[in-house]
Biopython code that builds the backbone (N, CA, C, O; Angstrom):
import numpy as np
from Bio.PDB.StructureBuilder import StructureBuilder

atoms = [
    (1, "UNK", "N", (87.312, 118.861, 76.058)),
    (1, "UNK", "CA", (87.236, 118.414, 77.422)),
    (1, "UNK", "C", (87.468, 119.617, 78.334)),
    (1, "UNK", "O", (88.169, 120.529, 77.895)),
    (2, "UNK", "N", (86.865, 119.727, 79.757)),
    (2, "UNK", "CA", (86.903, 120.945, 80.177)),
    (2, "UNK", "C", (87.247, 120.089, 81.782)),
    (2, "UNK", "O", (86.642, 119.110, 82.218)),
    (3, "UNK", "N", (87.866, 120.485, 82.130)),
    (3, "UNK", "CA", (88.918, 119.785, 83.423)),
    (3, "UNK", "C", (88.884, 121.030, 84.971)),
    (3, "UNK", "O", (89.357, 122.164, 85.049)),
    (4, "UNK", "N", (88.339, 120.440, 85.718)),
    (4, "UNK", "CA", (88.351, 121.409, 87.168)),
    (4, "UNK", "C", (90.055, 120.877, 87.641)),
    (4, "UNK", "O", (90.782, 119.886, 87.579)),
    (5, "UNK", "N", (90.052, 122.377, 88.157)),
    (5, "UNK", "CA", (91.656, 122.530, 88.919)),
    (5, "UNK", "C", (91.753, 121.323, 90.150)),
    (5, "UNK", "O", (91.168, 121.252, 91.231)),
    (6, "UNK", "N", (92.849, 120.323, 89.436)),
    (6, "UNK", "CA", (93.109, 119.550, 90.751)),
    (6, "UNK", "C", (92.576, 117.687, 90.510)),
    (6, "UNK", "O", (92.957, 116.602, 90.950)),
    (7, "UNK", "N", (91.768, 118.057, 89.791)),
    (7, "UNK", "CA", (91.477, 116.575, 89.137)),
    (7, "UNK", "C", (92.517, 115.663, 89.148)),
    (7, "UNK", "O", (93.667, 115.982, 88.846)),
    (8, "UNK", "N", (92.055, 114.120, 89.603)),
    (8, "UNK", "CA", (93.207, 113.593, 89.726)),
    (8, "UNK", "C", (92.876, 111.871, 88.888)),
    (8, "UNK", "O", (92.020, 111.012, 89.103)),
    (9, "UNK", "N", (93.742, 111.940, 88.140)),
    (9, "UNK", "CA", (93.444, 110.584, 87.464)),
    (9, "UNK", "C", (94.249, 109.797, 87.304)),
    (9, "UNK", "O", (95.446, 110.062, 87.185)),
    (10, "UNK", "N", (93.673, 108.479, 87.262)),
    (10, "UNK", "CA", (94.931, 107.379, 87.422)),
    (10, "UNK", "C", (95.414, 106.723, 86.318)),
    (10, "UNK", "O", (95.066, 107.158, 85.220)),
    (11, "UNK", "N", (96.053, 105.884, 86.364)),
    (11, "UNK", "CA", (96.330, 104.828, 85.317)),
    (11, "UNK", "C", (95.657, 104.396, 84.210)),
    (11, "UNK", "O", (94.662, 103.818, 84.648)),
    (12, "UNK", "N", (95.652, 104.358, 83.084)),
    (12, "UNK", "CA", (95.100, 103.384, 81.857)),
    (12, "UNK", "C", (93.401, 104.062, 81.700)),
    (12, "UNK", "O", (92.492, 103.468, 81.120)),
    (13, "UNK", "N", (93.307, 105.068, 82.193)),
    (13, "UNK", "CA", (91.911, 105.659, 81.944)),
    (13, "UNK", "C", (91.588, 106.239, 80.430)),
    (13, "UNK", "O", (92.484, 106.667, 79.703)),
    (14, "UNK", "N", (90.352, 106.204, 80.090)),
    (14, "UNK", "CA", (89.909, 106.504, 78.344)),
    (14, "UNK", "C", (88.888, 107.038, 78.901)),
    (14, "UNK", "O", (87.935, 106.509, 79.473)),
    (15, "UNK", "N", (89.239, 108.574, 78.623)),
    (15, "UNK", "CA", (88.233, 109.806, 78.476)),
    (15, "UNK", "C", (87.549, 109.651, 77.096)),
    (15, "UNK", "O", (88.137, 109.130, 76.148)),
    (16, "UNK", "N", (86.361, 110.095, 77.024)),
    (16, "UNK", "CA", (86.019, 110.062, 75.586)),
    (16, "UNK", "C", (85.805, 111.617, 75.493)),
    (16, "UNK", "O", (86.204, 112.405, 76.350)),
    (17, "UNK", "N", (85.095, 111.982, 74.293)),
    (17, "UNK", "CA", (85.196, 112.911, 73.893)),
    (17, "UNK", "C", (83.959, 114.041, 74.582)),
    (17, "UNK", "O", (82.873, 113.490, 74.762)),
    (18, "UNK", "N", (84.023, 115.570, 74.983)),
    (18, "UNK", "CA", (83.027, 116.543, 75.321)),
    (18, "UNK", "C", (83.031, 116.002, 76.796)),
    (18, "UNK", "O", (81.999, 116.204, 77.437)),
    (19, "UNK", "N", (84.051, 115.348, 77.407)),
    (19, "UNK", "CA", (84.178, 115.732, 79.054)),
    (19, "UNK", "C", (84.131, 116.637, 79.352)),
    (19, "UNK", "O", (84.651, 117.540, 78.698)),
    (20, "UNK", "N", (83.456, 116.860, 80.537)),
    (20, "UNK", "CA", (83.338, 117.961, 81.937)),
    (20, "UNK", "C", (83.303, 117.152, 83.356)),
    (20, "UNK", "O", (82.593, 116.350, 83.963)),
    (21, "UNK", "N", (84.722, 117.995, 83.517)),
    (21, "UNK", "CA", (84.676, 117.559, 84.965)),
    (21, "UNK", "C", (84.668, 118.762, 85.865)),
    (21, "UNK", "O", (85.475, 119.653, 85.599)),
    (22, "UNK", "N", (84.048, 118.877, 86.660)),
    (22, "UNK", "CA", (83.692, 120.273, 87.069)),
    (22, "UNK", "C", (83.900, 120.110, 88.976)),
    (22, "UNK", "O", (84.494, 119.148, 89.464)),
    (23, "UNK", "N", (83.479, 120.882, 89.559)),
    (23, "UNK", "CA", (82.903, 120.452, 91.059)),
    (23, "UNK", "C", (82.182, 122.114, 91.661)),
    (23, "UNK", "O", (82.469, 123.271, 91.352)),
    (24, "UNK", "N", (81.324, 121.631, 92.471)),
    (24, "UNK", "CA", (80.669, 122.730, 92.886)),
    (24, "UNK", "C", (81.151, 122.834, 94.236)),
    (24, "UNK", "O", (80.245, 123.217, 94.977)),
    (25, "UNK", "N", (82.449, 122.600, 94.948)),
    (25, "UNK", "CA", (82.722, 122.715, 96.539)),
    (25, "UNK", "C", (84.299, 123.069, 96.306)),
    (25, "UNK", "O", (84.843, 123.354, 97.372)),
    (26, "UNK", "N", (84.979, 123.109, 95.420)),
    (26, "UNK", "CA", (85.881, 123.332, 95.055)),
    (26, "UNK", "C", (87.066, 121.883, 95.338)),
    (26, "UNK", "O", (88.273, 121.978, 95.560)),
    (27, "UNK", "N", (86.660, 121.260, 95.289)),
    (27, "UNK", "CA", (87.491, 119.532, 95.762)),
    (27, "UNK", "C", (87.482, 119.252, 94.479)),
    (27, "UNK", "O", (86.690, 119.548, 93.585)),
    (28, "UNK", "N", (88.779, 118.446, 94.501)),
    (28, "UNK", "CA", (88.587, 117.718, 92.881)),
    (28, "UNK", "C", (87.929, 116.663, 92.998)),
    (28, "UNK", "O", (87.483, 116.124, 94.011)),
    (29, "UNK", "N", (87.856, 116.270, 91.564)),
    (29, "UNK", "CA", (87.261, 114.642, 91.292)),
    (29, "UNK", "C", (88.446, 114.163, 91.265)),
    (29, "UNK", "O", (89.532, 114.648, 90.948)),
    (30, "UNK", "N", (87.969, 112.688, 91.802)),
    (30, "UNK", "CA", (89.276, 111.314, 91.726)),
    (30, "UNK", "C", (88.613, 110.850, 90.764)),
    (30, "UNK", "O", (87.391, 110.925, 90.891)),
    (31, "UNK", "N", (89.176, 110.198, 89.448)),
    (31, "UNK", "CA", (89.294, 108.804, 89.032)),
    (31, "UNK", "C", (90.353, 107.991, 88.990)),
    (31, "UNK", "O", (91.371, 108.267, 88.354)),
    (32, "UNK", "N", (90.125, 106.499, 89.936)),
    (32, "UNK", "CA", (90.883, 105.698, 89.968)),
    (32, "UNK", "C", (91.366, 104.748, 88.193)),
    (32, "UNK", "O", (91.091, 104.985, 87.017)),
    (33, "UNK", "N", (92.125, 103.735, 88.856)),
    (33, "UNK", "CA", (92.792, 103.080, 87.165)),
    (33, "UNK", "C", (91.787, 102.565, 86.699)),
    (33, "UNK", "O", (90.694, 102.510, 87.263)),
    (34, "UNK", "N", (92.086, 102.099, 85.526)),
    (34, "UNK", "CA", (90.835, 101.386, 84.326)),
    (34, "UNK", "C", (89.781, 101.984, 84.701)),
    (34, "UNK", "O", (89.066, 101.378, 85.498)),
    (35, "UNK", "N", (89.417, 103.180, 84.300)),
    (35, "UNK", "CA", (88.397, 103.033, 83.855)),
    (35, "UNK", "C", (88.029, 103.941, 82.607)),
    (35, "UNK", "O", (88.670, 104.834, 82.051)),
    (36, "UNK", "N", (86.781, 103.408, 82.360)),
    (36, "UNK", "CA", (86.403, 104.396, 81.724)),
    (36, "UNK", "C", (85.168, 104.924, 81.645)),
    (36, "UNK", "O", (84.236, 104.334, 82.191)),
    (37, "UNK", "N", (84.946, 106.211, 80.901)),
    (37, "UNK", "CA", (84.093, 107.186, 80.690)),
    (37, "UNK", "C", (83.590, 107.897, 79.387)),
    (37, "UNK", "O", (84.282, 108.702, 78.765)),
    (38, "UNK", "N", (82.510, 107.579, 79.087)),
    (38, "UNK", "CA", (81.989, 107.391, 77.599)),
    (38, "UNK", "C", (81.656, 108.849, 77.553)),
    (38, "UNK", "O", (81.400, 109.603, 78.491)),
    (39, "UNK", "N", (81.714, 109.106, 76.187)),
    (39, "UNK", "CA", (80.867, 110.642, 75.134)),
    (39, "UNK", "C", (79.824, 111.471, 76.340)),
    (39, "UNK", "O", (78.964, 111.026, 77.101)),
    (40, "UNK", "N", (80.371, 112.923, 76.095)),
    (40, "UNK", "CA", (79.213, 113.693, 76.539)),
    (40, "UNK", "C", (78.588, 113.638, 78.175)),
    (40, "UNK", "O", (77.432, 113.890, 78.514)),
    (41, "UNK", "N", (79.768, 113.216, 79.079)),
    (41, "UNK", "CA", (79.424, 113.224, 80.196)),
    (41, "UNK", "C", (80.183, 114.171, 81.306)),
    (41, "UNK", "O", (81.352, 114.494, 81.517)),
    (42, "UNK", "N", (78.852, 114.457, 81.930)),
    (42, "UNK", "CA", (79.369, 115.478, 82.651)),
    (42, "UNK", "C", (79.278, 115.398, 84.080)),
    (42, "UNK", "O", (78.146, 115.330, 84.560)),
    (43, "UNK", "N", (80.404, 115.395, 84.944)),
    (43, "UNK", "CA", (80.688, 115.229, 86.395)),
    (43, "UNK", "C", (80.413, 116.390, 87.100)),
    (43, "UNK", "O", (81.174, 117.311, 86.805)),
    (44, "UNK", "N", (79.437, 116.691, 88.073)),
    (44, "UNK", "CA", (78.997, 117.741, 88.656)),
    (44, "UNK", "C", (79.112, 118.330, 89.993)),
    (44, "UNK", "O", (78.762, 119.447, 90.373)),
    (45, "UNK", "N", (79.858, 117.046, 90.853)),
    (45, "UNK", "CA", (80.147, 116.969, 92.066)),
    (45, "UNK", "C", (81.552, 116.487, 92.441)),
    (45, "UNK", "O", (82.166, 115.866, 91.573)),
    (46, "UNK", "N", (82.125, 116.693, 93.604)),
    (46, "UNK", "CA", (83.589, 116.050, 93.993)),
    (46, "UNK", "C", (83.441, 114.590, 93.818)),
    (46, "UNK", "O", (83.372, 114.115, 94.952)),
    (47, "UNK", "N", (83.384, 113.945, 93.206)),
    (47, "UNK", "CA", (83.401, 112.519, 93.483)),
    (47, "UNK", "C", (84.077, 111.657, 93.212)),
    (47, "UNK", "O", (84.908, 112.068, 92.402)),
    (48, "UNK", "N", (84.270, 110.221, 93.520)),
    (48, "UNK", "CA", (85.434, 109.370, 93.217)),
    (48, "UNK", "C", (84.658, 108.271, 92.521)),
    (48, "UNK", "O", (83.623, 107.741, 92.926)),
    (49, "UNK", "N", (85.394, 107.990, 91.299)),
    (49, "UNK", "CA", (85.034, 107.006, 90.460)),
    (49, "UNK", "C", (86.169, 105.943, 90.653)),
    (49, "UNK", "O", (87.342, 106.176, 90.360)),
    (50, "UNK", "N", (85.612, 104.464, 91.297)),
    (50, "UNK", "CA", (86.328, 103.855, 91.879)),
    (50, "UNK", "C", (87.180, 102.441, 90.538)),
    (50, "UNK", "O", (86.776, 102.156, 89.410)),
    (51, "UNK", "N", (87.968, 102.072, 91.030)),
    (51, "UNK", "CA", (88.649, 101.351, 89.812)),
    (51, "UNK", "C", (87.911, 100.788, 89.379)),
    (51, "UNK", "O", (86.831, 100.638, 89.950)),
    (52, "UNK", "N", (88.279, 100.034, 87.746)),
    (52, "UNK", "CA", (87.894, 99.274, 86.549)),
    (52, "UNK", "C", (85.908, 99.993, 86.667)),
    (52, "UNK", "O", (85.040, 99.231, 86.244)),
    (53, "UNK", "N", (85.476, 101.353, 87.224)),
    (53, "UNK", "CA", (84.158, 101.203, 86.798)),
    (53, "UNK", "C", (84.155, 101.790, 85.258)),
    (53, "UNK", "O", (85.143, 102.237, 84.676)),
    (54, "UNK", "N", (82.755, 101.682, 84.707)),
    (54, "UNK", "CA", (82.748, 102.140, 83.637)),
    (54, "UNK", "C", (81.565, 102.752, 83.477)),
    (54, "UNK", "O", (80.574, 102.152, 83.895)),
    (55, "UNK", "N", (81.343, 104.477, 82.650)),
    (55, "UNK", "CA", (80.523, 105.471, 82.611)),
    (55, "UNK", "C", (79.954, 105.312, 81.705)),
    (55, "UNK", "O", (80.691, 105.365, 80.721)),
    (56, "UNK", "N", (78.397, 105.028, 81.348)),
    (56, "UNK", "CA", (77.614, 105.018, 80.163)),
    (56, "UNK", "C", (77.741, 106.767, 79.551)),
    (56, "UNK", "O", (78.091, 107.641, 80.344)),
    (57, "UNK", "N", (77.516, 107.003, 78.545)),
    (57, "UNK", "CA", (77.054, 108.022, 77.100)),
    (57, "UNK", "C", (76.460, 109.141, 78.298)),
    (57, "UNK", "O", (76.161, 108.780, 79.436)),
    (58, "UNK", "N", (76.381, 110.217, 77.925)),
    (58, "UNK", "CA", (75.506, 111.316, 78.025)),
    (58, "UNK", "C", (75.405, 111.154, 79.989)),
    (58, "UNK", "O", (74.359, 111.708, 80.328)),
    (59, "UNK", "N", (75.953, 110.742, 80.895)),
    (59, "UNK", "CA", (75.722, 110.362, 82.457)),
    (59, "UNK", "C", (75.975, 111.695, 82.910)),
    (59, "UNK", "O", (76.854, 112.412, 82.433)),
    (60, "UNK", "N", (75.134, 112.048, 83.913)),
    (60, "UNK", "CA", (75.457, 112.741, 84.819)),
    (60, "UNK", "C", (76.341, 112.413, 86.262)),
    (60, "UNK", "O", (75.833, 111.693, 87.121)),
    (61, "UNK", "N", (77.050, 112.720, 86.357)),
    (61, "UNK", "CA", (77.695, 112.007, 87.578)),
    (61, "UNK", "C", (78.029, 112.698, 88.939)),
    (61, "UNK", "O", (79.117, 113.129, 89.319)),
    (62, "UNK", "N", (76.553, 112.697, 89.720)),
    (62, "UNK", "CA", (76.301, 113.001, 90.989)),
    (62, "UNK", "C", (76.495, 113.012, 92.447)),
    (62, "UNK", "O", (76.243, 113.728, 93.416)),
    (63, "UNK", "N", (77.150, 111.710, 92.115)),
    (63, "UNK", "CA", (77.689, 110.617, 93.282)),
    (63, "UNK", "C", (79.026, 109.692, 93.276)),
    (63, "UNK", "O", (79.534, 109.448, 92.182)),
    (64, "UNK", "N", (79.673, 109.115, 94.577)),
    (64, "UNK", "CA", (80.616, 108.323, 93.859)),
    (64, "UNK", "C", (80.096, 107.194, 93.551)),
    (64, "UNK", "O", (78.990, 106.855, 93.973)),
    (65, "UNK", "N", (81.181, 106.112, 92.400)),
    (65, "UNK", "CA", (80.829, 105.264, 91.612)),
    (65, "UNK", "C", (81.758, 104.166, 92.434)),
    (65, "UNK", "O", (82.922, 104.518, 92.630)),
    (66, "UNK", "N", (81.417, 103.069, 92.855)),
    (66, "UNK", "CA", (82.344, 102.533, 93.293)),
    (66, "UNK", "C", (82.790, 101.097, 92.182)),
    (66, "UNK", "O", (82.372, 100.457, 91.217)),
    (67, "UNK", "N", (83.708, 101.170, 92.957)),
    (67, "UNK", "CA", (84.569, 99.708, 92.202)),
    (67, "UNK", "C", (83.821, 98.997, 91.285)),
    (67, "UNK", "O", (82.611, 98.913, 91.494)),
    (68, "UNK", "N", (84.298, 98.467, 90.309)),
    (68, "UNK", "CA", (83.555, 97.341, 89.310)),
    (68, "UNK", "C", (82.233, 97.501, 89.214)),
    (68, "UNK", "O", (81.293, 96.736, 89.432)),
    (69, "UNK", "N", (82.290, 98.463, 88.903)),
    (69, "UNK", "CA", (80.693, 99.012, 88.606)),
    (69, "UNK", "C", (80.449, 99.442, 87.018)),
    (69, "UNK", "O", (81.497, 99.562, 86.385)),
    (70, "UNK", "N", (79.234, 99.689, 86.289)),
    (70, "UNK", "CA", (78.960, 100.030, 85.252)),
    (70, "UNK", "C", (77.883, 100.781, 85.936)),
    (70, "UNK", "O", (77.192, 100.160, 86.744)),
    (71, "UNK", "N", (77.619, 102.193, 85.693)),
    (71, "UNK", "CA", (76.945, 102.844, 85.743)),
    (71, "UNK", "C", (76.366, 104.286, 84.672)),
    (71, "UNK", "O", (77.187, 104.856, 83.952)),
    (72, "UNK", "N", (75.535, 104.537, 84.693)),
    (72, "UNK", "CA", (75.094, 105.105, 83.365)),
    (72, "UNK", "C", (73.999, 106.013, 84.015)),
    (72, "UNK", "O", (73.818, 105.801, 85.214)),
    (73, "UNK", "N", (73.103, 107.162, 83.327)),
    (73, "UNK", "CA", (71.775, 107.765, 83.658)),
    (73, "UNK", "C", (71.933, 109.269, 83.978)),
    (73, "UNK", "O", (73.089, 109.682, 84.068)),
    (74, "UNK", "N", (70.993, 110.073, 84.147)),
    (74, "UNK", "CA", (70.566, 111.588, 84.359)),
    (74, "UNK", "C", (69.588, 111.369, 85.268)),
    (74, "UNK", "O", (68.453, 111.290, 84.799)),
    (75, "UNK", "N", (69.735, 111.226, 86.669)),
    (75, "UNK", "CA", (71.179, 111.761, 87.142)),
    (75, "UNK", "C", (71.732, 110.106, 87.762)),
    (75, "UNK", "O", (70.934, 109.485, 88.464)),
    (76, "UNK", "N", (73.123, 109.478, 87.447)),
    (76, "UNK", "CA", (73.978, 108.362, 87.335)),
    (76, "UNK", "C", (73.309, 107.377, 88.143)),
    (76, "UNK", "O", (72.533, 107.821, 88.989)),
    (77, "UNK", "N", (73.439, 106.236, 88.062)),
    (77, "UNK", "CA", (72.753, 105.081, 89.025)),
    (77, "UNK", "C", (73.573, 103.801, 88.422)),
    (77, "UNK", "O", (73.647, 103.454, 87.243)),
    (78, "UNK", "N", (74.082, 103.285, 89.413)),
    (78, "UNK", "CA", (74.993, 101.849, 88.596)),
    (78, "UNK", "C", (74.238, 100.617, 88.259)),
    (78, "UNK", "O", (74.120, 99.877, 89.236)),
    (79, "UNK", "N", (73.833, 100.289, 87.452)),
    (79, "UNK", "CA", (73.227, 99.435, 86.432)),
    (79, "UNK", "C", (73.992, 98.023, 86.677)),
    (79, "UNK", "O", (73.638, 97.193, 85.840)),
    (80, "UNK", "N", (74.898, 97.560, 87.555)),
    (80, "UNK", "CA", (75.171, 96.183, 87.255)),
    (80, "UNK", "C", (76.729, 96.457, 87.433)),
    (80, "UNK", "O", (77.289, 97.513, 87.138)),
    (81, "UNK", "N", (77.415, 95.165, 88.040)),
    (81, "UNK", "CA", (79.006, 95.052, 88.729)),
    (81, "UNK", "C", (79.450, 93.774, 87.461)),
    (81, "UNK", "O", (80.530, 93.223, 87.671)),
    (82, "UNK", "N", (78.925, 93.469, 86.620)),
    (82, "UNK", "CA", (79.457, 92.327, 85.684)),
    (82, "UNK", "C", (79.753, 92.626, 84.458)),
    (82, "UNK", "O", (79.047, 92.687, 83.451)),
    (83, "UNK", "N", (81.785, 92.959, 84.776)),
    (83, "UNK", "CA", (82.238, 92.630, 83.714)),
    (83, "UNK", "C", (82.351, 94.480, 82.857)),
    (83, "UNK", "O", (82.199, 94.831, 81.687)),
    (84, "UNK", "N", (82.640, 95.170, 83.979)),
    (84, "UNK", "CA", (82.975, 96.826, 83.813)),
    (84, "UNK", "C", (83.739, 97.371, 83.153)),
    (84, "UNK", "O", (83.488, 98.457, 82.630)),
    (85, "UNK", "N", (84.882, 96.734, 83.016)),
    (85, "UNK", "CA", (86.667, 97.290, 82.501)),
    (85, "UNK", "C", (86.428, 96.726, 81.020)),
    (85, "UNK", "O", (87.411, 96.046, 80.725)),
    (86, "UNK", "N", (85.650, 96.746, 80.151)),
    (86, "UNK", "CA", (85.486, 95.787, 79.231)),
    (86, "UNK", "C", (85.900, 96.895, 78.357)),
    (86, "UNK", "O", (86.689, 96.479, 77.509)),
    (87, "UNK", "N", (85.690, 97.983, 78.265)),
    (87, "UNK", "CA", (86.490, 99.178, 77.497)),
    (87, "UNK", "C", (88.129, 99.102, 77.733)),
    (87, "UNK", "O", (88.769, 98.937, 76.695)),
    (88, "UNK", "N", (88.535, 99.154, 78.385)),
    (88, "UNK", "CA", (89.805, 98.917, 79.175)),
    (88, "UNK", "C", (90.924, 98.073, 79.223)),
    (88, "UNK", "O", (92.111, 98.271, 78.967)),
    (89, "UNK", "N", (90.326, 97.134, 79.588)),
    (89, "UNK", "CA", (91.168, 96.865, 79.920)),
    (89, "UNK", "C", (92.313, 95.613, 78.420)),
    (89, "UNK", "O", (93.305, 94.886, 78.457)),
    (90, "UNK", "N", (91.370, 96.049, 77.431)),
    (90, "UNK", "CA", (92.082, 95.195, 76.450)),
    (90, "UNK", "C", (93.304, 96.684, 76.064)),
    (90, "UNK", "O", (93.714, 96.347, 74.953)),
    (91, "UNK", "N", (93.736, 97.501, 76.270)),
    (91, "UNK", "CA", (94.204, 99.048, 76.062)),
    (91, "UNK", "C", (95.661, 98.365, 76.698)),
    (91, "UNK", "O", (96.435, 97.560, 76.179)),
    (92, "UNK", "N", (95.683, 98.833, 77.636)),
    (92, "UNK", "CA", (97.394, 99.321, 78.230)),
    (92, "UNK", "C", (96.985, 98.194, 79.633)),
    (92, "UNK", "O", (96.487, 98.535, 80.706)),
    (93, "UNK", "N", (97.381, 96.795, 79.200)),
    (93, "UNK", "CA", (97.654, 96.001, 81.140)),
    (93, "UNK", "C", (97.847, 96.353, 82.002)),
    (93, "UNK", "O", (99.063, 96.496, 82.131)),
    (94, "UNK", "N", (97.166, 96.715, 83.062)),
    (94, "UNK", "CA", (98.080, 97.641, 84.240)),
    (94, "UNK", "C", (97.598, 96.398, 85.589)),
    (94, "UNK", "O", (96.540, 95.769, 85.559)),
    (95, "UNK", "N", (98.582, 96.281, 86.618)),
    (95, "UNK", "CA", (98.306, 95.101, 87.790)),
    (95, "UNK", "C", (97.509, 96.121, 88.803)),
    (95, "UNK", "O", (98.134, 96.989, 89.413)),
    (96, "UNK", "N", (96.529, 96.009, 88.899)),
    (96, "UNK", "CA", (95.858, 96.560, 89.872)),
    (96, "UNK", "C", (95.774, 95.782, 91.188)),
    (96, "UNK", "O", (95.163, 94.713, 91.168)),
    (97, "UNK", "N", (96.562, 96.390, 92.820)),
    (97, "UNK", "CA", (96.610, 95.689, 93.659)),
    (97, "UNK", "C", (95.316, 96.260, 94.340)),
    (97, "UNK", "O", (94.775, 97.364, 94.288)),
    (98, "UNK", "N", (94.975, 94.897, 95.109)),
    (98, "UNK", "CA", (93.381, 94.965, 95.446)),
    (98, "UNK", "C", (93.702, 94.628, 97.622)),
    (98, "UNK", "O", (92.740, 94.588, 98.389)),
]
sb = StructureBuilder()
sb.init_structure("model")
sb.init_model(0)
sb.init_chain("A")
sb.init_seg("    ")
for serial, (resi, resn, name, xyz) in enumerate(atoms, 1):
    if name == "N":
        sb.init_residue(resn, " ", resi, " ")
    sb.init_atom(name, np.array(xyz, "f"), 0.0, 1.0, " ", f" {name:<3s}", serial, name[0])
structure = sb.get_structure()
């Protein structure tokens, strides 16, 4: 995993394996709680990945991801809000106030 200075991550998150989180403006990336982020993906911009979303395989991640989202692709596009944290949230319970 290869981590830009300042990255900030939250609660109950599952990195998988050959992360890059990088940024080209020098800002970190946020990821908020639950979520997660599958194999071989690489974050290319400051962006905020918003709670319980979840990162398909191999994604480029261009943009922010917002809330309860599943998003996946080269370059990322969210594919559908049903049922995101499904990696997650069976892991570590955490009360997420909304």
């Amino acid at each position: 995993m290869v981590m830009g200075k300042g990255t900030i991550i939250g609660n109950n998150v599952n990195l998988s394996q050959f992360l890059n989180i990088g940024t080209n403006y020098g800002t970190p990336a946020i990821i908020d709680n639950n979520v997660y982020i599958g194999p071989n993906v690489c974050n290319v911009e400051d962006v905020k990945i918003g709670c319980n979303a979840s990162i398909g395989a191999g994604a480029v991640i261009t943009k922010d991801i917002p809330e309860n989202a599943t998003a996946a692709g080269v370059p990322i596009n969210v594919l559908y809000y049903n049922n995101p944290d499904r990696f997650v949230k069976n892991q570590y319970p955490v009360e997420v106030s909304k």
